[in-house]
Every structure is written in structure tokens, then in C-alpha cells.
MDTraj code that builds the backbone (N, CA, C; nanometers):
import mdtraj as md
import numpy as np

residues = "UNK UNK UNK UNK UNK UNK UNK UNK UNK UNK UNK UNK UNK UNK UNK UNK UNK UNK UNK UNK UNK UNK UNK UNK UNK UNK UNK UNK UNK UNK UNK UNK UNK UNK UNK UNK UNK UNK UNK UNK UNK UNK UNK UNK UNK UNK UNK UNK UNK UNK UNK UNK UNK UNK UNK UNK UNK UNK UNK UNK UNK UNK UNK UNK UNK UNK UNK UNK UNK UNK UNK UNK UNK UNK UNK UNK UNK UNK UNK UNK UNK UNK UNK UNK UNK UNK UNK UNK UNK UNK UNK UNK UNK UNK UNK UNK UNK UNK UNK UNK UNK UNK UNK UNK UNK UNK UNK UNK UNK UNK UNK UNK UNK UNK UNK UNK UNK UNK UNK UNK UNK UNK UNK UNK UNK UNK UNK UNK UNK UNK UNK UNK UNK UNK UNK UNK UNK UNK UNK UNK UNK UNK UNK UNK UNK UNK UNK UNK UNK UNK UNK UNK UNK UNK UNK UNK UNK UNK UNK UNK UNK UNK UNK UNK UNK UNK UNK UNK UNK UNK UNK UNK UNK UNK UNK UNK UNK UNK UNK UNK UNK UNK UNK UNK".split()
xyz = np.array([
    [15.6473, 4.9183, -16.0741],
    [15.7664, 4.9801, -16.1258],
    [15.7678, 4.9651, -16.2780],
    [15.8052, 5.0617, -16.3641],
    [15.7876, 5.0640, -16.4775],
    [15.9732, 5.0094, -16.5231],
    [15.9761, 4.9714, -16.6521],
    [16.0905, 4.9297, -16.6661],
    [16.2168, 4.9803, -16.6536],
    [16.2215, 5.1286, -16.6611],
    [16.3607, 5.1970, -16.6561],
    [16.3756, 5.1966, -16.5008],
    [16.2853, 5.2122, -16.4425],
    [16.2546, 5.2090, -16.2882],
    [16.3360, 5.0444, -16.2311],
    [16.2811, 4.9562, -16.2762],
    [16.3575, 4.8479, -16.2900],
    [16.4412, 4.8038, -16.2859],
    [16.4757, 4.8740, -16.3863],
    [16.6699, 4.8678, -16.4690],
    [16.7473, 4.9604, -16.3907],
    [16.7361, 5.0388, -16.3193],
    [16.8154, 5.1284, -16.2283],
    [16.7709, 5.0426, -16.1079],
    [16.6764, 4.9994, -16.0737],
    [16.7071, 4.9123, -15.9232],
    [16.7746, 4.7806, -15.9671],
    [16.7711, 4.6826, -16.0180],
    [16.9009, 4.6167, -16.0962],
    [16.9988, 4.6351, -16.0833],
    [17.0570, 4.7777, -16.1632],
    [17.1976, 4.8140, -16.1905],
    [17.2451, 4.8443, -16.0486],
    [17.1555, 4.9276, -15.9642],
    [17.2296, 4.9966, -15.8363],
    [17.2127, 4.8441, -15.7040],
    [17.1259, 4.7661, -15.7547],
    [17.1505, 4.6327, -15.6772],
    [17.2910, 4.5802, -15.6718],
    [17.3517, 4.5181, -15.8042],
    [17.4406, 4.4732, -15.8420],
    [17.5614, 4.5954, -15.8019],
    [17.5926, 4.6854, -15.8008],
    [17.6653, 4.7667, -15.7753],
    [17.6682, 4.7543, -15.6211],
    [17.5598, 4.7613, -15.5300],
    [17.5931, 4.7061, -15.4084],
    [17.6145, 4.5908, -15.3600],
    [17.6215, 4.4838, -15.4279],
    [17.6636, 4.4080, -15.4014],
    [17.7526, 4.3585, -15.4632],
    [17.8424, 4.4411, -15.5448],
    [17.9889, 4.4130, -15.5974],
    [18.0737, 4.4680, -15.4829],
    [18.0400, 4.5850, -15.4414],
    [18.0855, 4.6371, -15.3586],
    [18.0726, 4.5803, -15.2075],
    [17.9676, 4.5252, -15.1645],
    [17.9789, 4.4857, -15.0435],
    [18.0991, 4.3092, -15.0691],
    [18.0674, 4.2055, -15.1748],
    [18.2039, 4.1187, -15.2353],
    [18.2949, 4.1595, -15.2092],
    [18.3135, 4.2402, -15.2608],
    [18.4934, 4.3287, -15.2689],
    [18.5517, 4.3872, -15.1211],
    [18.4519, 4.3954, -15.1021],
    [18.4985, 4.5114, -14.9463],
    [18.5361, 4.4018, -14.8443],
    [18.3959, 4.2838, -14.8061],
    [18.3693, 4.2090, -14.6756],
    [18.4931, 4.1585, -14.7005],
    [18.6357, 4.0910, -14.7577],
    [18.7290, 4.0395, -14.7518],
    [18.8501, 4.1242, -14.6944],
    [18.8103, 4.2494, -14.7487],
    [18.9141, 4.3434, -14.6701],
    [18.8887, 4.3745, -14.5149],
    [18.7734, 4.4196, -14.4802],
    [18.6972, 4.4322, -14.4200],
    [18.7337, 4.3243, -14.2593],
    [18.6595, 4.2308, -14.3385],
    [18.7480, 4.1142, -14.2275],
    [18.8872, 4.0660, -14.2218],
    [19.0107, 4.1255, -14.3443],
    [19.0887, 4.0721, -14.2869],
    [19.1680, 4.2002, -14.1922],
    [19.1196, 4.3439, -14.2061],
    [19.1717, 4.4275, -14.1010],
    [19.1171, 4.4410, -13.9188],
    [18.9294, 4.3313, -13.9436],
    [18.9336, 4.2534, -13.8119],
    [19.0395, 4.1486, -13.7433],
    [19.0662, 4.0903, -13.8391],
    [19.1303, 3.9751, -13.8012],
    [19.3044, 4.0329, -13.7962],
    [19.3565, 4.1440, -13.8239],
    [19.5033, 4.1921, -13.7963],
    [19.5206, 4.2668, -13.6682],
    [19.3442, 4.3108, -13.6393],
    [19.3925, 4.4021, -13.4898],
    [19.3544, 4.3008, -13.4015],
    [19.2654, 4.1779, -13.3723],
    [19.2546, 4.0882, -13.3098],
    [19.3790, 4.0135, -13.2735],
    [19.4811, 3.9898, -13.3875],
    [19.5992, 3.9694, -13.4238],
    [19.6745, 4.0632, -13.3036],
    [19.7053, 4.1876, -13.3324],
    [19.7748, 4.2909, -13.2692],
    [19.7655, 4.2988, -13.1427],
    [19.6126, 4.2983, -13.1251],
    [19.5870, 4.2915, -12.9938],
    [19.6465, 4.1799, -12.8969],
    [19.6329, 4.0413, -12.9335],
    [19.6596, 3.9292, -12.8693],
    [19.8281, 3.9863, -12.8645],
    [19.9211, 3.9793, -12.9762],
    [20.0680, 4.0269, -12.9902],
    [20.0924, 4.1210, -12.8267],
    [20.0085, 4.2125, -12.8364],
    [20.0709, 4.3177, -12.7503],
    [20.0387, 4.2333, -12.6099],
    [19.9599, 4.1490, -12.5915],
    [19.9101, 4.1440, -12.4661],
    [20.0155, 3.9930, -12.4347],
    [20.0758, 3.9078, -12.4871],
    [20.1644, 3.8472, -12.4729],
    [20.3114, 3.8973, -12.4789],
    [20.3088, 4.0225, -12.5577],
    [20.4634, 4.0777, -12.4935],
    [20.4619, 4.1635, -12.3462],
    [20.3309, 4.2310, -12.3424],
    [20.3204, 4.2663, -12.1972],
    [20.3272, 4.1473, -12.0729],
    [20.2838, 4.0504, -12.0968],
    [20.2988, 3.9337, -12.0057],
    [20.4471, 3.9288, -12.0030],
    [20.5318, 3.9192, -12.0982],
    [20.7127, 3.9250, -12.0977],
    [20.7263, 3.9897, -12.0392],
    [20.7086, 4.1085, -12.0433],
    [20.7829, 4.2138, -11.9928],
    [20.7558, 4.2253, -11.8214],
    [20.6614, 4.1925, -11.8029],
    [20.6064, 4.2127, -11.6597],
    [20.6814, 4.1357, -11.6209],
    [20.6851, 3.9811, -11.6583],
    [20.7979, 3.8486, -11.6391],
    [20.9327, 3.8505, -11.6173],
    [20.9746, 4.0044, -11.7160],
    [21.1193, 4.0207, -11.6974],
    [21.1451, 4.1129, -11.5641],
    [21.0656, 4.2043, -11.5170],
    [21.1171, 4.2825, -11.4429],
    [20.9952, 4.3311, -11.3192],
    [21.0067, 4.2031, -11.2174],
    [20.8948, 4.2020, -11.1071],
    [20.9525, 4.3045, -11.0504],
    [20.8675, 4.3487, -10.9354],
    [20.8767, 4.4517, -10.8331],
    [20.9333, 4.3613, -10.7342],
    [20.9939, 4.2704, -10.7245],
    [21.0453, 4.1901, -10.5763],
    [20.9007, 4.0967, -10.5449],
    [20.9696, 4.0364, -10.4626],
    [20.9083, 3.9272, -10.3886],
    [20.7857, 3.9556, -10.3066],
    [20.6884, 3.9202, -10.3359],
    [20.5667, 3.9605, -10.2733],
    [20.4953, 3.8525, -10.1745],
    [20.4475, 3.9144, -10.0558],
    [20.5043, 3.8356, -9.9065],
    [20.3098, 3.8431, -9.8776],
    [20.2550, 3.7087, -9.8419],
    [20.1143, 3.7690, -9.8222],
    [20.1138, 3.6719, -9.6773],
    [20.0939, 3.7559, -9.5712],
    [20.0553, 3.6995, -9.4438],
    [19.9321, 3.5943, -9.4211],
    [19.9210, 3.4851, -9.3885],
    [19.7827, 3.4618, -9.3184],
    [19.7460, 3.4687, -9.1413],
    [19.6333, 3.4894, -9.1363],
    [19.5960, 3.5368, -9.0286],
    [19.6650, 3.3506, -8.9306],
    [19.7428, 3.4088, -8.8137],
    [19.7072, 3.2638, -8.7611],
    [19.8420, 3.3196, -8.6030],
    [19.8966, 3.2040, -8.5087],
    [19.9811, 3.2632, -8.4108],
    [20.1399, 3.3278, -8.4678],
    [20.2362, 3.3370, -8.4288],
    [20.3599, 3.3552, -8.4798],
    [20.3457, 3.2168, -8.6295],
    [20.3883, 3.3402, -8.7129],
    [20.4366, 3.2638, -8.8405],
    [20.5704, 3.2751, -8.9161],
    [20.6543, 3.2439, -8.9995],
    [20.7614, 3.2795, -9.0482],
    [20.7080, 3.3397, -9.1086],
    [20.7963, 3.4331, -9.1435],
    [20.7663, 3.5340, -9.2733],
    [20.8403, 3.4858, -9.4288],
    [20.8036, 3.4529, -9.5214],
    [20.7974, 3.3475, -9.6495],
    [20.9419, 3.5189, -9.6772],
    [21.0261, 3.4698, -9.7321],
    [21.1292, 3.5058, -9.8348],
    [21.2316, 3.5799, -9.7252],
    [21.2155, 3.5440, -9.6077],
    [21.2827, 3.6910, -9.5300],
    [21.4240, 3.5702, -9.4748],
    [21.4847, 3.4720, -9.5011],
    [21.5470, 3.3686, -9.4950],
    [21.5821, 3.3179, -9.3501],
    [21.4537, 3.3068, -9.2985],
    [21.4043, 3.2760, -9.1793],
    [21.4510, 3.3621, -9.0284],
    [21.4212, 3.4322, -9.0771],
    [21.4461, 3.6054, -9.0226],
    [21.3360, 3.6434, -8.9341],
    [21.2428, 3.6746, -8.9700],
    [21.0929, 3.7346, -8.9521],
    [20.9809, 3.6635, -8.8998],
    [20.9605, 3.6881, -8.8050],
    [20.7768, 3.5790, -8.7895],
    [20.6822, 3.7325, -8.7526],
    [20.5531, 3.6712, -8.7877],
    [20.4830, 3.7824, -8.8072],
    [20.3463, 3.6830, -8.6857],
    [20.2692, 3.8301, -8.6452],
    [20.1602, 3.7512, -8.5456],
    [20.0210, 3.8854, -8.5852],
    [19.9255, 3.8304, -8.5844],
    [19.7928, 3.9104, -8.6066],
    [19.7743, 3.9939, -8.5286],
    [19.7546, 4.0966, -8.4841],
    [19.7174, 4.1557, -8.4160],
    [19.6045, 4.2682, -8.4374],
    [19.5319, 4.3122, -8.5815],
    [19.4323, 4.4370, -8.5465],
    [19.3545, 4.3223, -8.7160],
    [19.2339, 4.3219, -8.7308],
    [19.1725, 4.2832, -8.8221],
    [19.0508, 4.3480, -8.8351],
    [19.0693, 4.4394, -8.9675],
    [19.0192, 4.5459, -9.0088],
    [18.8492, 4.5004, -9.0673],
    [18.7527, 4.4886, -9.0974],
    [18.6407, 4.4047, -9.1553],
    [18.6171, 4.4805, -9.2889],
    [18.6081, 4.3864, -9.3505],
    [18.6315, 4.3840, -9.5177],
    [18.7681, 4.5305, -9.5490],
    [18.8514, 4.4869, -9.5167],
    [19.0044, 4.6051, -9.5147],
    [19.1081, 4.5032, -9.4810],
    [19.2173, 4.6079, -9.4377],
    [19.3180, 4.5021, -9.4205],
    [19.3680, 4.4359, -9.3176],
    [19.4926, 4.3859, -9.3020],
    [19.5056, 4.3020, -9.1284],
    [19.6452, 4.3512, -9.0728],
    [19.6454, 4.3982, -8.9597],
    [19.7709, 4.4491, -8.9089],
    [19.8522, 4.2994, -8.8225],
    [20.0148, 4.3225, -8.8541],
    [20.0748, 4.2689, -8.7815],
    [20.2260, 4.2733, -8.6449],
    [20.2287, 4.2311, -8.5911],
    [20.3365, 4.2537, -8.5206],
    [20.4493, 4.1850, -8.5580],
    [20.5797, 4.2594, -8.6148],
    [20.6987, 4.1602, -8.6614],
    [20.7905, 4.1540, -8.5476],
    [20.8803, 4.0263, -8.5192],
    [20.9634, 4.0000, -8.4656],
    [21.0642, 3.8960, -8.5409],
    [21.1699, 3.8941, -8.4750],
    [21.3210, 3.8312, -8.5204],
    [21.3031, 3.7186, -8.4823],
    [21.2914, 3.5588, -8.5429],
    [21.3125, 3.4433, -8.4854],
    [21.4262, 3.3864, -8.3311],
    [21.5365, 3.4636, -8.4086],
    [21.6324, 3.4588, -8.3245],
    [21.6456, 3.5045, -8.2132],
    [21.5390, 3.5548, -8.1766],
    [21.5393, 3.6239, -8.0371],
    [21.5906, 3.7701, -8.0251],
    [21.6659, 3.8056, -8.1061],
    [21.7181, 3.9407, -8.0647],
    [21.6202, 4.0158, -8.0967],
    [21.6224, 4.1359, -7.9714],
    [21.4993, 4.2467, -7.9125],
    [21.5331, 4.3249, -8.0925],
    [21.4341, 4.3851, -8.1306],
    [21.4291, 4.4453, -8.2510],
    [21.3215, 4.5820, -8.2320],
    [21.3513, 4.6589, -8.3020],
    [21.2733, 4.7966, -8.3510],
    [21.1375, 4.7632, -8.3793],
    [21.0783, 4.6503, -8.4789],
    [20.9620, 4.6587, -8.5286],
    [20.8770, 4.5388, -8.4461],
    [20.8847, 4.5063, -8.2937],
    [20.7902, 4.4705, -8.2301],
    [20.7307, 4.6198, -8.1437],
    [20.7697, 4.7354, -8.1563],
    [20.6717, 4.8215, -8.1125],
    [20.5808, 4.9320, -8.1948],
    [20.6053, 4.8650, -8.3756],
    [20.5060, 4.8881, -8.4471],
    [20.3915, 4.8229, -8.4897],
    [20.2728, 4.8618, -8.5557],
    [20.1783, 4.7260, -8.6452],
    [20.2323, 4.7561, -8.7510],
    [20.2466, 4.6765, -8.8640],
    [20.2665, 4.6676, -8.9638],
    [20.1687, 4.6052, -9.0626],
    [20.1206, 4.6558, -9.2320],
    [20.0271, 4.5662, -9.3016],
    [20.0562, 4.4722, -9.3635],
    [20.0094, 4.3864, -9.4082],
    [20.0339, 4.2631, -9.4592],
    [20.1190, 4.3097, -9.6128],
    [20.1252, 4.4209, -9.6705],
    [20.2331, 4.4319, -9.7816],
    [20.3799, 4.4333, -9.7476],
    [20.3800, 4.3830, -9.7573],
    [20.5953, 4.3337, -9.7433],
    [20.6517, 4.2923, -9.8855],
    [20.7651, 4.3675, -9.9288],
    [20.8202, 4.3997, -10.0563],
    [20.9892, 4.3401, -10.0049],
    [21.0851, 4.2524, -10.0549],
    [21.1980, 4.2065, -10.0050],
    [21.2749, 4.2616, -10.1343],
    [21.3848, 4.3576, -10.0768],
    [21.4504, 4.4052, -10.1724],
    [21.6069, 4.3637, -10.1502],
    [21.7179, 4.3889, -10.1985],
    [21.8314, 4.4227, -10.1960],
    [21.8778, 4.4499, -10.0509],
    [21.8055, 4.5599, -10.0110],
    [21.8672, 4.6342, -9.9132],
    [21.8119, 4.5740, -9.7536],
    [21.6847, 4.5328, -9.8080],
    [21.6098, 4.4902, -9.6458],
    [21.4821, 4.4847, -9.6842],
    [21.3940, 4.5096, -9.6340],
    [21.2288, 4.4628, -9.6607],
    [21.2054, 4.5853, -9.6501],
    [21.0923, 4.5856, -9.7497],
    [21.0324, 4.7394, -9.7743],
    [20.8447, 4.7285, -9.6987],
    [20.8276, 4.7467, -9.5442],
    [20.7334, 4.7226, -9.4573],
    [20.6495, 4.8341, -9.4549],
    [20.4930, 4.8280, -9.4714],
    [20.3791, 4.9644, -9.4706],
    [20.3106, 4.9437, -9.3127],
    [20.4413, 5.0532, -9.2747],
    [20.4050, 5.0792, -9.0931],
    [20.2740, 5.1384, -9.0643],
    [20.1719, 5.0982, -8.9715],
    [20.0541, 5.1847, -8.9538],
    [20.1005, 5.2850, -8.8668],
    [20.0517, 5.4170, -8.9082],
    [20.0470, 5.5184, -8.8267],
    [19.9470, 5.4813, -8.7029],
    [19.8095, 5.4760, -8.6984],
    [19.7530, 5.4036, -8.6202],
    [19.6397, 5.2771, -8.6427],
    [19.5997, 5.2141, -8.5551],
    [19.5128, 5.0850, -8.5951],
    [19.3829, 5.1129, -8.5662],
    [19.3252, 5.2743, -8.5749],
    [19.1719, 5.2661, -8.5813],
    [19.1575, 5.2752, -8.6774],
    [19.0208, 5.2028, -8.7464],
    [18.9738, 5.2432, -8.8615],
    [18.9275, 5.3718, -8.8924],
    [18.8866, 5.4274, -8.8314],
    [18.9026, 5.6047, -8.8873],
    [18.9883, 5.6891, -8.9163],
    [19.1570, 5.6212, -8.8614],
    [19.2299, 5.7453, -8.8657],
    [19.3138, 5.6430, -9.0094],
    [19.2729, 5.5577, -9.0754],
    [19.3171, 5.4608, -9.1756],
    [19.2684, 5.5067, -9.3282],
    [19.3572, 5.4640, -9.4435],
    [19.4406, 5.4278, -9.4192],
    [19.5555, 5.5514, -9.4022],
    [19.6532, 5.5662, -9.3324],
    [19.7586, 5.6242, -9.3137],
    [19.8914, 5.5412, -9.3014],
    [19.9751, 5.5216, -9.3882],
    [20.0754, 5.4389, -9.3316],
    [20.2198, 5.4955, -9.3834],
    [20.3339, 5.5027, -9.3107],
    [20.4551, 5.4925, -9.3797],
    [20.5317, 5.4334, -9.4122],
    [20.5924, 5.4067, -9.5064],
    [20.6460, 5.3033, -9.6133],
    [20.8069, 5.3310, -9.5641],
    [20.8414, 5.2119, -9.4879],
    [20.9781, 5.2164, -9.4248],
    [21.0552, 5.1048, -9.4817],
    [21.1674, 5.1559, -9.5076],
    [21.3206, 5.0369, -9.5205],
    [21.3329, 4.9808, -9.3683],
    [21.3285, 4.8351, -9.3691],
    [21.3746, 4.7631, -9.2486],
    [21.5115, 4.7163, -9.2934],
    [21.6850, 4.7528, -9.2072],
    [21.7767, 4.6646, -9.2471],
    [21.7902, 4.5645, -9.1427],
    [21.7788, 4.4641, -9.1752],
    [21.7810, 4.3612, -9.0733],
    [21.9444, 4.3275, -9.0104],
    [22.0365, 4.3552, -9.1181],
    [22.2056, 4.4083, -9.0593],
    [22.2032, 4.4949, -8.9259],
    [22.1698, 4.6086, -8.9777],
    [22.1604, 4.6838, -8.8384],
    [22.0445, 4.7431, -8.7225],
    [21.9355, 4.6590, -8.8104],
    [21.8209, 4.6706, -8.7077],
    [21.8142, 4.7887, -8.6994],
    [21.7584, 4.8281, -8.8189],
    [21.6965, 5.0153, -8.8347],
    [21.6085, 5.0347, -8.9276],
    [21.5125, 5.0663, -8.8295],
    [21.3462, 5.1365, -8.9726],
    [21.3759, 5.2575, -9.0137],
    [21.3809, 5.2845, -9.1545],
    [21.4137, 5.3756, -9.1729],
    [21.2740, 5.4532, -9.3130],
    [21.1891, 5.5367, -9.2144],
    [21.0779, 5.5814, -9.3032],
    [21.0880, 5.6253, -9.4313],
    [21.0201, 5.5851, -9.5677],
    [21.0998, 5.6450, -9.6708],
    [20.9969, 5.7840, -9.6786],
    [20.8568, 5.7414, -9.7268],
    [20.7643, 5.7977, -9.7639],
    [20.6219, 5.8016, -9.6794],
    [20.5444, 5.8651, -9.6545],
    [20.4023, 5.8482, -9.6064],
    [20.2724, 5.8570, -9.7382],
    [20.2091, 5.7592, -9.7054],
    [20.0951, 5.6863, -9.8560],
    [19.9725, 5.6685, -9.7805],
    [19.8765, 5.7620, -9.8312],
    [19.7636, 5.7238, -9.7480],
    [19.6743, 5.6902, -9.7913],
    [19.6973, 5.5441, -9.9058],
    [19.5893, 5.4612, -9.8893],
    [19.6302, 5.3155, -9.9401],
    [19.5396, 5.2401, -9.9554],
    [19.5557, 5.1000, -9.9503],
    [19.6295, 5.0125, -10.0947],
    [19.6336, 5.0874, -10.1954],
    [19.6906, 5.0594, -10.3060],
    [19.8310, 5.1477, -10.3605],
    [19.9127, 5.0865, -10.3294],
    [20.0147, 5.1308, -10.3718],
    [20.1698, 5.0445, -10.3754],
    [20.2469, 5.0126, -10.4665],
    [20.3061, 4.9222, -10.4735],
    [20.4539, 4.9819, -10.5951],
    [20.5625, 4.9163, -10.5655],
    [20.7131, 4.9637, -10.5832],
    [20.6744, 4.9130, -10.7387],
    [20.6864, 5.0493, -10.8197],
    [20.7078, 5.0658, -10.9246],
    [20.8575, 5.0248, -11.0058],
    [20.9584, 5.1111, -10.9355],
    [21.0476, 5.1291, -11.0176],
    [21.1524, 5.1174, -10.9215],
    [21.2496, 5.0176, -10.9334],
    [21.4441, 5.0505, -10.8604],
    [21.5150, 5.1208, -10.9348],
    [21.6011, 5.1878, -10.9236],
    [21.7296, 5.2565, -11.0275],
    [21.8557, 5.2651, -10.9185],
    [21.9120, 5.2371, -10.9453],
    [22.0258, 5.2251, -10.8391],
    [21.9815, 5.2600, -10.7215],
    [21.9882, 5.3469, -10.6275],
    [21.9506, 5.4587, -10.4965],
    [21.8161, 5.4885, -10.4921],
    [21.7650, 5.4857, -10.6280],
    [21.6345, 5.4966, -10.5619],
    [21.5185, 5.4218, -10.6092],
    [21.3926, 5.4807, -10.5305],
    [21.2436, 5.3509, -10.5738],
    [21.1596, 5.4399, -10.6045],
    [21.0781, 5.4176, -10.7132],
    [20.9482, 5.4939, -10.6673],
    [20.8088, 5.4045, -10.6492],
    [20.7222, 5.4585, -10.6008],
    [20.6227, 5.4340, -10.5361],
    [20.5167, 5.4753, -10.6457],
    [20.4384, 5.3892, -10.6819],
    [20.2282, 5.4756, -10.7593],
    [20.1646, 5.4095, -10.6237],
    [20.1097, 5.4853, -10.6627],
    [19.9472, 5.4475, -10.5671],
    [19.8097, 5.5492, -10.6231],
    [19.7073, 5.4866, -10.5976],
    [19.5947, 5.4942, -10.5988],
    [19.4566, 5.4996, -10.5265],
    [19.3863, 5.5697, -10.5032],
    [19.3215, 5.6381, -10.4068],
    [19.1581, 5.5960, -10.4079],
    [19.1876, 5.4952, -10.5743],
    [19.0061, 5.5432, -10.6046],
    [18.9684, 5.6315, -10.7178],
    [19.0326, 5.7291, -10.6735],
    [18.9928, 5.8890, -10.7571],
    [19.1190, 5.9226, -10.8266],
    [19.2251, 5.8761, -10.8172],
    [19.3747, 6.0060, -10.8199],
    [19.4733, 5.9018, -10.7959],
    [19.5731, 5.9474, -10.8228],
    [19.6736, 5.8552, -10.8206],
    [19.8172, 5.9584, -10.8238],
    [19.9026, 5.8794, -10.7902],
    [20.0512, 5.9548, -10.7836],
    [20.1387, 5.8424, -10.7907],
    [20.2304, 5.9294, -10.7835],
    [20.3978, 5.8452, -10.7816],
    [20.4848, 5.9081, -10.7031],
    [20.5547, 5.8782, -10.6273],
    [20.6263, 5.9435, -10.5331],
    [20.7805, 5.8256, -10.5447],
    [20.9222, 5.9439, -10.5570],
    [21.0462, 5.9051, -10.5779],
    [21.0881, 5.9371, -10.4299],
    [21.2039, 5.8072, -10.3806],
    [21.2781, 5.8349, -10.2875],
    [21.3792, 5.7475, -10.2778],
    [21.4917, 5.8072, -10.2320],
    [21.6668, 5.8058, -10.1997],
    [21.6866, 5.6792, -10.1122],
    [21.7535, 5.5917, -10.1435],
    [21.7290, 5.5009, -10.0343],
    [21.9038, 5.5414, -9.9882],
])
top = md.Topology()
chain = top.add_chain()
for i, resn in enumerate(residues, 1):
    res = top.add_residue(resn, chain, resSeq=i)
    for name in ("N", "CA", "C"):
        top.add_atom(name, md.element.get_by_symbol(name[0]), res)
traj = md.Trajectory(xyz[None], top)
């Protein structure tokens, strides 16, 4: 390299590396504000989820008559269809003995305890081929009445939203997803 040759790799050295000085401080501190942001948002989402659950969430284990956890000793639940790697159907009955509506359904292990009565995912049927199919019924345990809200045909789907009268429902398929509103 001859000297002017030199003196321009020099000058344009130093120029990049004034510039890379100057920058790497900014640089990293707009890493370090969305790292920042990020963590922020993901601890107010933890609040918020904290403030406003979907109800009481009821998980069966497989075993003979069991109480049913939140139903204030109301409910015993018994195994009856066990799906392989899927889900487990059950038969509900009233502790108390009184004859009830939902010992001549299966029911899945999602049970939602609301206000009004338990929100139970009735099987349409217990083969695995004609699955999942289920309808999503209000049980009032006052007057001992299933009352179907919606039909959801598949395994993910869970009470989004209360507003006075009504609930809605998302679910998810895999592929697709929806939301479905209904009147209680």
C-alpha cells in the first residue's frame, strides 16, 4: 500500500470505529429496554390472568366413586370409558342419594363450577371414532336439570368469558379455532 492508500485506510478505520463506540451503547441499551418490556408485559399478564380466572377447575382421577373437589360435597364421580392417550369418561352421581339426571350420561373429566351450577362436557358417545363430540351443558343441582348450552367437537375448549347471562366458549381444533356465545 502506498501512503495515501494508507492514510485513507486509517482515516476510514477510525471512522468505523468511532462509530461502532458511539452506536454499541445505544445499541445495547434499546436491547436491554425491550428485554425490559418484554419481562413488564409478561408479569402484568400473569395479573391479569390472576384477576379474572375462568372458575374453578375440577380434574378427576381415575379410581371407584370419588367426591367431586369444589361441588360442596354434592357430586362423586366413577370411571367408566378410558380413552388411550385421550381422555377419560365419567359417571356423575349425587352423594345424597337422590336419583339424578346425570347418572344416565358419561361425562369428561372438564368440569367448570360457576354461579349457576357446574358447567359439565356431556359425551355424545364413548367410541373413539364417533369422538370427540360433546355437549357443553349447565347442571343446576337446585333443580336437577341438564340443560345443553352448546355442542364443541373437540378436546380443547374452555369458558372464556361471563357477562351477566351469558358465557362464551374458544376452542381449538388443531387447525381452527372459534368462539361460540350462549344465554344462560
Amino acid at each position: 500500500m502506498n501512503k495515501v492508500q494508507l492514510f485513507f485506510h486509517h482515516i476510514f478505520r477510525f471512522i468505523w470505529n468511532a462509530i461502532f463506540v458511539i452506536s454499541y451503547p445505544i445499541l445495547a441499551s434499546f436491547g436491554l429496554i425491550f428485554i425490559g418490556l418484554t419481562w413488564l408485559f409478561s408479569k402484568l399478564s400473569q395479573l391479569l390472568t390472576r384477576l379474572r380466572p375462568e372458575g374453578s377447575k375440577v380434574v378427576i382421577k381415575e379410581s371407584d366413586w370419588e367426591p367431586l373437589p369444589y361441588s360442596n360435597d354434592l357430586l362423586e364421580a366413577k370411571l367408566v370409558k378410558q380413552i388411550m392417550f385421550g381422555p377419560s369418561g365419567f359417571v356423575l352421581r349425587r352423594i345424597d342419594g337422590v336419583p339424578t339426571v346425570l347418572s344416565d350420561h358419561v361425562f369428561g373429566n372438564k368440569v367448570r363450577v360457576i354461579e349457576e351450577g357446574f358447567i359439565l362436557e356431556k359425551w355424545n358417545s364413548t367410541e373413539s371414532k364417533d369422538l370427540p363430540d360433546f355437549d357443553i351443558c349447565l347442571y343446576d343441582p337446585d333443580k336437577d336439570s341438564l340443560r345443553p348450552l352448546t355442542n364443541i367437537k373437540c378436546f380443547d375448549w374452555h369458558v372464556s368469558d361471563k357477562v351477566e347471562n351469558e358465557l362464551s366458549f374458544k376452542w381449538f381444533d388443531g387447525t381452527q379455532g372459534g368462539e361460540v356465545k350462549v344465554a344462560l
